[in-house]
C-alpha positions as CSV (number, residue, x, y, z in Angstrom):
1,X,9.2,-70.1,-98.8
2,X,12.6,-71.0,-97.3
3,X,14.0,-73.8,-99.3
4,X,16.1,-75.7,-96.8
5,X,13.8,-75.8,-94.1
6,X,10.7,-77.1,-96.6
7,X,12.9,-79.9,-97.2
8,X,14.1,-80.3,-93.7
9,X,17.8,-79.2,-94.2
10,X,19.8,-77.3,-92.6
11,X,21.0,-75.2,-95.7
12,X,21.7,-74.6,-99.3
13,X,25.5,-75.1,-98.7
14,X,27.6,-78.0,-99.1
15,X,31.1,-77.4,-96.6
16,X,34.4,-79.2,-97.0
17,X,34.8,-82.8,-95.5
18,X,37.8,-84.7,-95.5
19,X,35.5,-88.0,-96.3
20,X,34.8,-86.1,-99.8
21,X,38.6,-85.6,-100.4
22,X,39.2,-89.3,-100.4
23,X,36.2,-89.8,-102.5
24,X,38.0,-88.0,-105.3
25,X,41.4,-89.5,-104.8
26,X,39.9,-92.7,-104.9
27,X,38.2,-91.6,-108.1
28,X,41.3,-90.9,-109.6
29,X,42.9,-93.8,-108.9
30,X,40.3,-96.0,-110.0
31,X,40.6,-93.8,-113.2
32,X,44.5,-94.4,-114.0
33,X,43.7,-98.0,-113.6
34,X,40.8,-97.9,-116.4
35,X,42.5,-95.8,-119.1
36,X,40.2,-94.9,-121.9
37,X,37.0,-96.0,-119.7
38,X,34.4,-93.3,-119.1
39,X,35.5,-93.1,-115.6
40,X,38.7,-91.6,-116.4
41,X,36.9,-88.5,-118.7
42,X,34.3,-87.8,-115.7
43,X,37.2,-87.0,-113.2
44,X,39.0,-85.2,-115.5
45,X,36.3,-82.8,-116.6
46,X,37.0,-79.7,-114.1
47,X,35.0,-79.6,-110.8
48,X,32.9,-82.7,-111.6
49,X,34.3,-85.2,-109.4
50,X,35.3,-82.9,-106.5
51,X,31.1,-82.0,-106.9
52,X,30.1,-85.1,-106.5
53,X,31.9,-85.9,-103.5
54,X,30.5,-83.1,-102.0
55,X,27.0,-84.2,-103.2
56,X,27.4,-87.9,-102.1
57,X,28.5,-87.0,-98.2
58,X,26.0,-84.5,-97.6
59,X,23.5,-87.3,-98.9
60,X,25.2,-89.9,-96.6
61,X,25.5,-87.8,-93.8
62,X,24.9,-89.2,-90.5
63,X,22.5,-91.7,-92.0
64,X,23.2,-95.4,-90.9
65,X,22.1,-98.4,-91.8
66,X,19.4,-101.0,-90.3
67,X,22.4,-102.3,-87.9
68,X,23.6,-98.9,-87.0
69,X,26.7,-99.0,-89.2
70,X,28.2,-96.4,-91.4
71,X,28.7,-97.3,-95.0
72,X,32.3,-97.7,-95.4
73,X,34.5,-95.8,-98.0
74,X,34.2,-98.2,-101.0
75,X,30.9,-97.9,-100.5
76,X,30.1,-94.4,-100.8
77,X,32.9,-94.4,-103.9
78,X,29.8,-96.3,-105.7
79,X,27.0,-93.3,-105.1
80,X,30.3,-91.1,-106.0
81,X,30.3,-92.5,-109.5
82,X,26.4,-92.1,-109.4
83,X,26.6,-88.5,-108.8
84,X,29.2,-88.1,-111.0
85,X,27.3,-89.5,-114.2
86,X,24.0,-87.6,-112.8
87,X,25.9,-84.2,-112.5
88,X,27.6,-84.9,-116.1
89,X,24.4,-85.2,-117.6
90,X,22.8,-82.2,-116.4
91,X,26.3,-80.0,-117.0
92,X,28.2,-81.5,-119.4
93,X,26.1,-84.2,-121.4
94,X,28.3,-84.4,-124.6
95,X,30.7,-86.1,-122.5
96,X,28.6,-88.9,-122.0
97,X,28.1,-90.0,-125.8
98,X,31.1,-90.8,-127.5
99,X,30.4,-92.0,-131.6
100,X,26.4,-91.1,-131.6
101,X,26.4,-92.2,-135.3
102,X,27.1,-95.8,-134.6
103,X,24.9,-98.4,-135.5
104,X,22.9,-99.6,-132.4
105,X,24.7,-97.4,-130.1
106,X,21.4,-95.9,-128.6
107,X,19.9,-99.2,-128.1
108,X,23.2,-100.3,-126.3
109,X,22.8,-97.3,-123.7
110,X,19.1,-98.1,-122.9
111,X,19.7,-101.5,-122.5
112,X,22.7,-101.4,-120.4
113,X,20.7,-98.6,-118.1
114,X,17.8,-101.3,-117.7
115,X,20.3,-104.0,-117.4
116,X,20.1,-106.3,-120.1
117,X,23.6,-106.2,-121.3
118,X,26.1,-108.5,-119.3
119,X,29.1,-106.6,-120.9
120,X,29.5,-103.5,-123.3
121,X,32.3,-102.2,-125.3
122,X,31.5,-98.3,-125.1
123,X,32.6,-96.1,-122.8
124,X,29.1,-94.9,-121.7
125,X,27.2,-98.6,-122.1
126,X,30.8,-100.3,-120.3
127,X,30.3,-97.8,-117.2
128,X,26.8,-97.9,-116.7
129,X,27.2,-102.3,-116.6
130,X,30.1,-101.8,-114.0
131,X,27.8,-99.4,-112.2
132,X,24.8,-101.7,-112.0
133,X,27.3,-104.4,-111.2
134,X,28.5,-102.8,-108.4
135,X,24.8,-101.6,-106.7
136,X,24.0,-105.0,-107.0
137,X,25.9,-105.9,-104.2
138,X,24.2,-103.6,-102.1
139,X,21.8,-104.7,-99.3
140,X,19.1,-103.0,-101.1
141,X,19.7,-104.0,-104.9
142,X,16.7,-106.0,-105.2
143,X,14.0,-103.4,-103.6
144,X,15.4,-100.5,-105.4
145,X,16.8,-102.2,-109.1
146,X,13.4,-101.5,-111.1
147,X,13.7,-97.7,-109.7
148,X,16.6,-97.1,-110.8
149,X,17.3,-98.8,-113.8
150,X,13.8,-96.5,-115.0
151,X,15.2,-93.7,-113.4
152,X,18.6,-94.1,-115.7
153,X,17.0,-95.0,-119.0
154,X,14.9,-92.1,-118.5
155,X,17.7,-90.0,-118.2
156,X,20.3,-91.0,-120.7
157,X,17.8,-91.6,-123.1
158,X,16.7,-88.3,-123.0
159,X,19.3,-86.3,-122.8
160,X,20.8,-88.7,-125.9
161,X,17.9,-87.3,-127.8
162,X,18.6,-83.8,-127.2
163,X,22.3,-84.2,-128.1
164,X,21.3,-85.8,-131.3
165,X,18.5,-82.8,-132.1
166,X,21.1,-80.5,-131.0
167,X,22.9,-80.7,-133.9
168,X,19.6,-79.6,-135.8
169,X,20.5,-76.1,-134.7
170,X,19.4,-73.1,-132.3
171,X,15.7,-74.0,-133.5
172,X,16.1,-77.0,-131.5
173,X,13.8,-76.9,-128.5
174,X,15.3,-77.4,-124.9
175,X,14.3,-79.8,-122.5
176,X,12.8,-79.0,-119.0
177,X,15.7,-78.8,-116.5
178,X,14.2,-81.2,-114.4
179,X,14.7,-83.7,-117.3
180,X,18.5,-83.7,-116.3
181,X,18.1,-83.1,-112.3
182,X,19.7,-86.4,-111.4
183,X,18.3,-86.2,-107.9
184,X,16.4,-89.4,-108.3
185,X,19.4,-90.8,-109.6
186,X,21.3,-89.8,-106.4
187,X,18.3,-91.0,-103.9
188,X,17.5,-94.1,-105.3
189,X,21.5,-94.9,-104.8
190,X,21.9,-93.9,-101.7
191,X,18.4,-95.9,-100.5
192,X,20.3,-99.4,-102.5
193,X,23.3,-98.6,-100.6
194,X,21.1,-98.4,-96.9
195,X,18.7,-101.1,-97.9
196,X,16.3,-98.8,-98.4
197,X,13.0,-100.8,-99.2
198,X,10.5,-98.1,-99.9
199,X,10.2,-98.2,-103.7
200,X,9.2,-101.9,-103.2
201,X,6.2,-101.2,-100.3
202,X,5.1,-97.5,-101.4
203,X,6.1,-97.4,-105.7
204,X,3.3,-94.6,-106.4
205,X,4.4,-92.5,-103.0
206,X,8.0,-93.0,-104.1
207,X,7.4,-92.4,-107.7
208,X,5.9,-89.2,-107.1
209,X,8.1,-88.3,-104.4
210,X,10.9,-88.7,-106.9
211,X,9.4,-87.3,-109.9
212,X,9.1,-83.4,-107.3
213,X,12.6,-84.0,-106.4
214,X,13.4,-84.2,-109.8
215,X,11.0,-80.8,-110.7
216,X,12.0,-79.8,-107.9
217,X,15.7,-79.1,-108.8
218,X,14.4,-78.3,-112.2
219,X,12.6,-75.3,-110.9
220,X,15.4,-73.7,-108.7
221,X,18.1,-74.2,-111.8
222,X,14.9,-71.9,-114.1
223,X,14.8,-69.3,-111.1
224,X,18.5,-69.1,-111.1
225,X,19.2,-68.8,-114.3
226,X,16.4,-66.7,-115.1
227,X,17.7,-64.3,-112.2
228,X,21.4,-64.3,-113.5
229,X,19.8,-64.6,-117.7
230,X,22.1,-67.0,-118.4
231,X,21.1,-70.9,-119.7
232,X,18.9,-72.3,-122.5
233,X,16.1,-71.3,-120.5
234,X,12.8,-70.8,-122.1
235,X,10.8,-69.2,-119.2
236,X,8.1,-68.1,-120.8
237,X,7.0,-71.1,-122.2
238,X,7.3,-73.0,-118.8
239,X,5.1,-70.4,-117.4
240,X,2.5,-71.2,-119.7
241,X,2.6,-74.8,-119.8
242,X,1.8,-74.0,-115.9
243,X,-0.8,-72.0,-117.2
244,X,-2.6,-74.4,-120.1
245,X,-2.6,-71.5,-122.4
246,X,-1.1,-70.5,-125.7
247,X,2.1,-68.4,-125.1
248,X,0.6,-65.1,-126.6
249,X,-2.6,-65.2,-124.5
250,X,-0.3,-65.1,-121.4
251,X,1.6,-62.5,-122.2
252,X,3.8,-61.9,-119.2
253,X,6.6,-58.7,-118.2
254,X,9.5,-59.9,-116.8
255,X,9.1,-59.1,-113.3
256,X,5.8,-61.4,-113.6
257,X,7.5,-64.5,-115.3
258,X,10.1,-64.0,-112.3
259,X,7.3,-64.5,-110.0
260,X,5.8,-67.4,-111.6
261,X,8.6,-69.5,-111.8
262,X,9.6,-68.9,-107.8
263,X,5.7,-69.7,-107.4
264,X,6.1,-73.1,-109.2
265,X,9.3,-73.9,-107.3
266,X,7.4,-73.7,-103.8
267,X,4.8,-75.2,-105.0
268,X,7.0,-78.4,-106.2
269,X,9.1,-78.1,-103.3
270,X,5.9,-78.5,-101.1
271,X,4.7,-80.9,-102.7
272,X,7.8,-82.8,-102.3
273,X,8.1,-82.0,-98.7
274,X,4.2,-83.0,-98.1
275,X,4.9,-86.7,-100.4
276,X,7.8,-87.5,-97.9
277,X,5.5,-87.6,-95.4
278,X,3.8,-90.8,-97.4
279,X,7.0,-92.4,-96.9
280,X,7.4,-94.6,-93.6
281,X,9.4,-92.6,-91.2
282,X,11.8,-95.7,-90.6
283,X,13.1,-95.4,-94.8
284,X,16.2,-94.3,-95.6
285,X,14.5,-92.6,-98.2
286,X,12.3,-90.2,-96.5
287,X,16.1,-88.0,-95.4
288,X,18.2,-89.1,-98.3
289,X,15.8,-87.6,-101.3
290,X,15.4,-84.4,-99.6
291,X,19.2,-84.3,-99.0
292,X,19.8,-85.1,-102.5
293,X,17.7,-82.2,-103.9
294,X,19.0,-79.9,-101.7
295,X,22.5,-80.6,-102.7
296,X,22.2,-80.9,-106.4
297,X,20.6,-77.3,-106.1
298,X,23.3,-76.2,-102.9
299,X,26.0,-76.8,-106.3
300,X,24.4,-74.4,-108.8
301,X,26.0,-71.0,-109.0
302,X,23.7,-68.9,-107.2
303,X,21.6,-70.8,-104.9
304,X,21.3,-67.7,-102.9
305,X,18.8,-66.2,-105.6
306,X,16.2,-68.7,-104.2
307,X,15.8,-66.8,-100.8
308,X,11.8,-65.7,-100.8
309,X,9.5,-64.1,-98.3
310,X,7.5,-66.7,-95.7
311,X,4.0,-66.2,-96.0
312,X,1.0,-66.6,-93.8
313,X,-1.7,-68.7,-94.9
314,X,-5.4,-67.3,-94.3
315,X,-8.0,-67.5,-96.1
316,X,-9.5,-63.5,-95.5
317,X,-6.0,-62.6,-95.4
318,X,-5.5,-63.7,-99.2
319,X,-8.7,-62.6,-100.5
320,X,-8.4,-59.0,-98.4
321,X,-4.9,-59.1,-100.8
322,X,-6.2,-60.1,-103.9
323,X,-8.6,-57.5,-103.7
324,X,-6.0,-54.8,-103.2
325,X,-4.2,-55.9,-105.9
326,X,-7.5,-55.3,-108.2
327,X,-7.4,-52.4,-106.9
328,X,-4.1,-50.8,-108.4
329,X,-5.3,-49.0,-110.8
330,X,-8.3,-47.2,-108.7
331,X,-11.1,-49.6,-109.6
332,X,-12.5,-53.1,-109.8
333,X,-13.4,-54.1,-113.1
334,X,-16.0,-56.4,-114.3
335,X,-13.9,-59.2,-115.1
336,X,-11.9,-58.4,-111.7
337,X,-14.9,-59.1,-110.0
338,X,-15.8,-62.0,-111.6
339,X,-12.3,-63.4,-110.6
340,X,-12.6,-62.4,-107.3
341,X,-15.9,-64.3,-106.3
342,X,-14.5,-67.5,-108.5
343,X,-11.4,-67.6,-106.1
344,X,-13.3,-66.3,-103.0
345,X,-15.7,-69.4,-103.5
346,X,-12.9,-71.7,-104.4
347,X,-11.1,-70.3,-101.3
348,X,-14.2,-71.5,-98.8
349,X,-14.1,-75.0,-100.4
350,X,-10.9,-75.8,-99.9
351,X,-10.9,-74.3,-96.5
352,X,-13.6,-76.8,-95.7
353,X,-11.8,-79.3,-97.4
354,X,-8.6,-78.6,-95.1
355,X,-10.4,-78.7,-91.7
356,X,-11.6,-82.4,-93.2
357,X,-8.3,-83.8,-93.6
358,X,-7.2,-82.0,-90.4
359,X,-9.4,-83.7,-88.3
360,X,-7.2,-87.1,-87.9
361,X,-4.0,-84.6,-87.9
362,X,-2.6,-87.0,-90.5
363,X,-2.4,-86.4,-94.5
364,X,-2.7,-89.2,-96.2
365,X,-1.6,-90.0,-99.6
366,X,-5.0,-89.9,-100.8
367,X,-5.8,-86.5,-99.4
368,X,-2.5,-84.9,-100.6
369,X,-3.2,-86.5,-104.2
370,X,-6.9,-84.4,-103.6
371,X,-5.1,-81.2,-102.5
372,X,-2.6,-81.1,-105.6
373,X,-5.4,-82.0,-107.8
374,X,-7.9,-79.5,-106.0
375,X,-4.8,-76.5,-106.7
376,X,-5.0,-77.4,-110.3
377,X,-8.3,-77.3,-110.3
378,X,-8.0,-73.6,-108.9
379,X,-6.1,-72.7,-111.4
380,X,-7.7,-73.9,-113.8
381,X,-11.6,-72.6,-113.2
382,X,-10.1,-69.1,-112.4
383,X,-8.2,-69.0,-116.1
384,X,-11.5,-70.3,-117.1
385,X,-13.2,-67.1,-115.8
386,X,-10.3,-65.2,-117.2
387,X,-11.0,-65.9,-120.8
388,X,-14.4,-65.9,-120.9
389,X,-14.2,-63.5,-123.1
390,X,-10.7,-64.3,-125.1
391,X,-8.5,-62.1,-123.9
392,X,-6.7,-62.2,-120.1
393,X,-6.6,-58.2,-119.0
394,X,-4.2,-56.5,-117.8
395,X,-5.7,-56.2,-114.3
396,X,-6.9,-60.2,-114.9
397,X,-2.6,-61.2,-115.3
398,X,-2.1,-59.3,-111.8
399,X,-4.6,-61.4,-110.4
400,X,-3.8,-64.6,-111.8
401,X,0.1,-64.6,-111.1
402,X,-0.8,-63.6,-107.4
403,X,-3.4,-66.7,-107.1
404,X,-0.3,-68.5,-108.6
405,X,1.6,-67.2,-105.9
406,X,-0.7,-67.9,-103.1
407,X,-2.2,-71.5,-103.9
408,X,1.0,-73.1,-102.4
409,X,0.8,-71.8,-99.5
410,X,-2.5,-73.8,-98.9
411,X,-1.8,-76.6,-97.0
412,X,-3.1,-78.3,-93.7
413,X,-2.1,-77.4,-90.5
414,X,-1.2,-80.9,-90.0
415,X,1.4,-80.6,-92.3
């Protein structure tokens, strides 16, 4: 699966642009003038603000709005300072929370992300109410408000909590990366400052849509880092969350947890790719979330790593493969066996259930909810078959982590 062109991109690159440049000297002028503000820490934390940029003109790009116009400079500077507070919490959160220990201080962020503070004193609650002030002058403040202000809570507060269980020690268990993607963040902006009115007319298609962006990015940061083994990364776990099982039933080599995780990124970049089409075509939204995921991934060291091989989707084509992968060892076992005529069966049904939904060459929302759910459901019955009898085989893990490979390549032709 090529990344860029599932999400309809050209690349996994973000180039220079003289509108970016301005962007940051703006920033840092804006900064001088608000000494001690929250603004002036983000643009001095190296790379940050000059990343942002980047991020918010590749996100703009050629998009214009419902009268043909392009956004003007002060404009943009707003989804700058978005991207900016997005990117700080998924790199460098501890700038974000000045004096944790002080009374009501965690109440004061949530409430100014969900806007019920008119005015804060803290760096972090004072920038997020000059934030919300400013997108509320935006032509799309009133369709996209609820969206966001969820999307920010959600954020800060939960990266607040893992800065305050940090300090509990290495024990401390790390949050999914997705939890700090900030590519809804970065959308949801961008649709405010186009008038973007899809969160209002489609929440649950948007929600969604957001939510895989969000994994999305989550998933390429846990292939990179698990290719360079650098990070808080905890891969094998977030393999067998995927799976439903107990960590020690798993039991997965490295090379296989590699696999895994690239199969759960295709799968939640598909996803994402299939939701936008639940999106009316005439939303800002449909190009900017894709653009925003693609960019927040195009800035992580290593973006290259997420190169994988295209695959053809057929149904004897996959079976004829699983069956020479039981065969590695010289024989099919038992178990293998019973594997094999689980996902050959499953296989036939949701072939029949493609040619169904490709019959009006149109996926709707309620048949891609039925194909995601139908994939789990996979899944789920084959690991079902698997530990029948306790214990997943060796020869039952091969089989399992290709079936993980292959289910995202299942999708309609229509797609």
């Amino acid at each position: 699966m090529d990344v860029a062109r599932a999400l309809g991109v050209d690349s996994l690159s973000l180039g220079a642009d003289a509108r970016a440049q301005s962007l940051v000297v703006q920033a840092q002028q804006r900064a001088e003038r608000a000494s001690g503000h929250l603004l002036a820490a983000l643009v001095d934390e190296p790379g940050l603000s000059t990343a942002a940029a980047a991020l918010a003109c590749a996100v703009v790009g050629d998009v214009r709005d419902e009268h043909g116009a392009a956004p003007d400079d002060d404009v943009v500077a707003i989804l700058h300072d978005v991207a900016m507070l997005a990117l700080a919490i998924g790199r460098r959160p501890a700038i974000l929370f000045d004096g944790l220990a002080r009374e009501g201080y965690a109440d004061r962020i949530g409430m100014s992300a969900r806007g019920q503070l008119e005015r804060a004193e803290e760096p972090l609650p004072a920038f997020v109410v000059a934030l919300r002030d400013a997108l509320a002058t935006l032509p799309g403040w009133d369709a996209g408000c609820a969206a966001f202000s969820a999307a920010l809570a959600n954020a800060l507060e939960t990266t607040l909590q893992e800065q305050r269980l940090g300090a509990l020690g290495p024990t401390t268990v790390f949050r999914d990366a997705a939890d700090g993607a900030g590519a809804d963040l970065v959308a949801i902006a961008a649709g405010i400052l186009f008038g973007d009115r899809s969160a209002m007319h489609h929440p649950t298609e948007v929600e969604l849509a957001l939510r895989l962006g969000c994994a999305s990015v989550g998933r390429a940061r846990d292939v990179i880092a698990y290719t360079q083994g650098t990070g808080p990364l905890q891969p094998l776990e977030l393999v067998a969350r995927r799976f439903a099982v107990p960590l020690p039933v798993i039991r997965l080599g490295a090379a296989d947890t590699a696999r895994c995780l690239r199969a759960m990124l295709a799968m939640d970049v598909l996803d994402l790719a299939d939701a936008l089409g639940s999106i009316e075509a005439r939303e800002p939204m449909r190009t900017l979330l894709p653009r925003a995921v693609a960019g927040i991934i195009a800035l992580e060291p290593g973006a290259d790593a997420l190169a994988t091989d295209e695959r053809v989707v057929d149904r004897d084509a996959i079976m004829a493969e699983l069956r020479q992968v039981a065969r590695l060892d010289g024989r099919i076992t038992s178990d293998e066996r019973a594997l094999l005529r689980g996902m050959d069966t499953h296989l036939l049904a949701f072939k029949e259930l493609l040619a169904r939904i490709d019959e009006d060459r149109v996926v709707d929302f309620e048949e891609f909810q039925q194909l995601r759910i139908t994939r789990q459901h996979v899944l789920d019955d084959l690991l079902r078959i698997a530990l029948a009898d306790d214990v997943i085989s060796d020869d039952e893990r091969s089989l399992l982590v290709r079936v993980l490979e292959l289910l995202p390549t299942l999708r309609p032709v229509s797609r």
